[in-house]
N, C-alpha and C positions, 0 to 999 in steps of 0.2 A: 304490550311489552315495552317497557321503559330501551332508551336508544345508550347501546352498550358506551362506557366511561372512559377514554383510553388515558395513560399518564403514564407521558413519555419519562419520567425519573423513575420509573418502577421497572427493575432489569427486565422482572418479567415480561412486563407487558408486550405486545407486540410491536406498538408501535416504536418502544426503546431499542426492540430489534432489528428496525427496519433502518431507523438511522442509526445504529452501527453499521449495517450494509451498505448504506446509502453514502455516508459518509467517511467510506475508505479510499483512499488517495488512486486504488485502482480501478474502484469502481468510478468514481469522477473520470478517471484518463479514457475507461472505454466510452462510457456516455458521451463524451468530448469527442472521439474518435469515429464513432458511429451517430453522432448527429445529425450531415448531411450523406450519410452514402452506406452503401451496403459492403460488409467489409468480408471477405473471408480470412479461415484462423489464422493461417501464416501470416497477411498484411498487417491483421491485428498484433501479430508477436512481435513483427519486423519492426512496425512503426512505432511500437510501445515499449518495447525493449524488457520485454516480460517472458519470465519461462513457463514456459509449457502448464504446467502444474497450478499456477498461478493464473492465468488465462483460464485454463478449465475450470477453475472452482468458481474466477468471479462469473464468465461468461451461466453456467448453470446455475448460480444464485441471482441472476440476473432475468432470466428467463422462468424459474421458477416463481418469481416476484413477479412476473407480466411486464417485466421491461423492454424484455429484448425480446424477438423471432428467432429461430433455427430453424434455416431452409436446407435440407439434406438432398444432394441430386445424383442418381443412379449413375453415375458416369465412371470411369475409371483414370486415375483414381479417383476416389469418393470425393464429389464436391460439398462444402458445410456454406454456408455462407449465413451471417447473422447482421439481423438489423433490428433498430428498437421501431418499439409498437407505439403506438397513441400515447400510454401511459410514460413511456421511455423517453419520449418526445419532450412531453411536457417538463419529466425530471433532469433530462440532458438542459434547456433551457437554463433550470436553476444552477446547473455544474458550469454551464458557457458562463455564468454570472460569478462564478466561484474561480470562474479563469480569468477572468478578467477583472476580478480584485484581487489576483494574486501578480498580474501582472503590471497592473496601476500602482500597487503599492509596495512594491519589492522596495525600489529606493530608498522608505520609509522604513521597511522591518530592518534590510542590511543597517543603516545608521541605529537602528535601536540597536543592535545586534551589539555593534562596536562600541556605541556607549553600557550596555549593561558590561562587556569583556575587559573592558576595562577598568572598572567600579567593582565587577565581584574577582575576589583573590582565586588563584590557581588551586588548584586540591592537588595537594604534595603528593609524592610520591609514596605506597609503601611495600616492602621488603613480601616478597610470598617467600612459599614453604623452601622454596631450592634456594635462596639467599640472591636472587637478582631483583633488582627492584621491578617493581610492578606497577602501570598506571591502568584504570582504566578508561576505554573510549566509551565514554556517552554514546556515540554514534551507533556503538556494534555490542553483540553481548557473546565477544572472544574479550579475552585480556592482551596487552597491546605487550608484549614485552622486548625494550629495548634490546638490541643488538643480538636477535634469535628470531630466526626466520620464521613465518606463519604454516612452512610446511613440518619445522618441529614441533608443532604443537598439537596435542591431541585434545579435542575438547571431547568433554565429557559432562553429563546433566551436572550441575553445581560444584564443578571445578573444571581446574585447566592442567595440563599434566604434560610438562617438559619430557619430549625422547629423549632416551640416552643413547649415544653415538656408540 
């Protein structure tokens, strides 16, 4: 039996799927996180500043991939405590190394940063449906709308929808 092909540009493949896992900003924070020490889930949230929801999905995609352990202890309340395995080990390594070019080279992305912000022009403003002008943030996928607070706004799949008072 010929030794199976993997090609990581093929959505399918598996291994494409592994580094989309692998290579999520929160997957790197817990590998980074649980490198030297065993953490239970609160310390994990506390120190990570991640919600609940978010923690649970990476932590069991993490474990389901053989990265991480879950140690569950009959105590009351219920103790969870997780730590990476062998394989986790060796992946956290490659993340330590992804934090530490991120933190060597910050100086050099911010100056890129300000020289590209200043070379590409502003995207002008333009008018939505209620007649106030509308920007969007890059940052968020709400619509930013000047001088209307974030609690008027009801967001809805593929629009944004001004309360009325």
């Amino acid at each position: 039996m010929a030794p199976m092909r993997w090609n990581i540009f093929d959505p399918e493949c598996p291994t494409r799927q592994l580094l989309d896992r692998i290579a999520d900003k929160w997957t790197v924070l817990v590998l980074c996180q649980l490198a030297d020490t065993t953490q239970r889930f609160g310390e994990l949230r506390r120190e990570l500043h991640m919600s609940q929801k978010v923690l649970t999905d990476v932590l069991r995609s993490l474990e389901r991939d053989g990265f991480v352990s879950r140690e569950v202890f009959a105590t009351v309340p219920l103790r969870v405590e997780y730590r990476l395995t062998r394989l986790g080990l060796s992946l956290s390594r490659e993340a330590q190394q992804l934090r530490g070019f991120a933190a060597s080279n910050m100086p050099a992305v911010l100056a890129a940063r300000v020289k590209y912000d200043r070379r590409t022009p502003k995207v002008p403003a333009r008018a939505s449906k209620e007649g106030v002008p509308e920007r969007q943030d890059k940052h968020s996928d709400a619509a930013v709308h000047p001088g209307i607070s974030r609690a008027q706004i009801v967001k809805k799949p593929h629009a944004t929808i001004l309360q009325e008072r």
